[in-house]
Residue, then its C-alpha position, 0 to 999 in steps of 0.5 A: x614487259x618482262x617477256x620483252x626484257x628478257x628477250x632482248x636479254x637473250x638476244x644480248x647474250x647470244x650476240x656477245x657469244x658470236x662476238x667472242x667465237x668470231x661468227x659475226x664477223x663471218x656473216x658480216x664478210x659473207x654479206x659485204x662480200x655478196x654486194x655488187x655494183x651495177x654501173x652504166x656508162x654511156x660512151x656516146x650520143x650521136x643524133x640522127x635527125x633534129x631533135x629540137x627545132x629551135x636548137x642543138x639537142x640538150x641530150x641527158x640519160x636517165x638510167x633505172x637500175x633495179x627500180x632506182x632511177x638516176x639522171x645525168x645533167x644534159x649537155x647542149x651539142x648533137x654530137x656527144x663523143x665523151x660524156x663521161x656519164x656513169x651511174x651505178x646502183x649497189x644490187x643483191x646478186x642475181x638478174x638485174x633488169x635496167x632501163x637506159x633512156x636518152x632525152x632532150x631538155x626542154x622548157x615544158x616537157x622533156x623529149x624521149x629520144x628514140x635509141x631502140x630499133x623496135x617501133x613505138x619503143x623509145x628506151x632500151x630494157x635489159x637486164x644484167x647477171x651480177x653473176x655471169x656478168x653477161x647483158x641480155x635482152x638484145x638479139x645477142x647477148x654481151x659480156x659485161x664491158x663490152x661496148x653496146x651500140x643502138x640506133x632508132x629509126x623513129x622521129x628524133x632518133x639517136x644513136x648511143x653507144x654504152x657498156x655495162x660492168x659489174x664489180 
């Protein structure tokens, strides 16, 4: 127990001594300074095909970014020129991977919409440089901003245009 006081004493002290050389409000700055924010924003969906038989598609986006998953609330039209759906995630610096995912609400189980050109795959994964701010795991690769658009080609396809930032 003594050895336990006396190191939280020493700690004590050591943290007064940065306070007073200003060192901890050095650290503090380098480390607010070295957050950044990943933000996706889906500009629009488009269907390609009918993607509900009994109505208009409630389309929604689900969006993982660097393992935290966040969704929209769905918007009952086939066409969606202006969602205004944007999700952000504040990140570490460095190579971030996300998942952007369109699907259609339904009563029992939501329908994945297919917005990725390779078969048997329905999402799109990239992933992002907080540091080059450059999108990559496309055949080309985009600088951050820059309008994304992709298209499927399975059953209950669509096409979503969106751009990535980081600040």
């Amino acid at each position: 127990m003594k050895k336990l006081l006396e190191a939280r004493a020493s700690r004590a002290a050591a943290a007064a001594a940065a306070i007073l050389s200003g060192a901890v409000f050095a650290v503090s700055s380098v480390d607010a300074a070295s957050e950044r924010e990943v933000t996706v924003t889906v500009l629009s969906v488009r269907a390609i095909d009918k993607v509900d038989e009994f109505s208009k598609g409630d389309f929604y986006a689900r969006v993982t970014i660097d393992g935290e998953t966040m969704k929209t609330n769905p918007i009952r039209q086939a066409n969606i020129d202006k969602p205004d759906w944007k999700l952000s995630k504040k990140v570490k610096p460095g190579v971030i991977n996300v998942k952007l995912e369109i699907l259609d609400k339904d009563i029992a189980k939501d329908d994945p919409i297919d917005i990725n050109r390779v078969d048997s795959k329905r999402d799109l994964d990239f992933s992002v440089s907080t540091k080059t701010c450059r999108v990559s795991g496309f055949a080309s690769s985009y600088k951050c901003g820059s309008s994304i658009t992709r298209q499927g080609g399975e059953k209950k396809a669509a096409e979503v245009t969106f751009k990535v930032d980081v600040k």
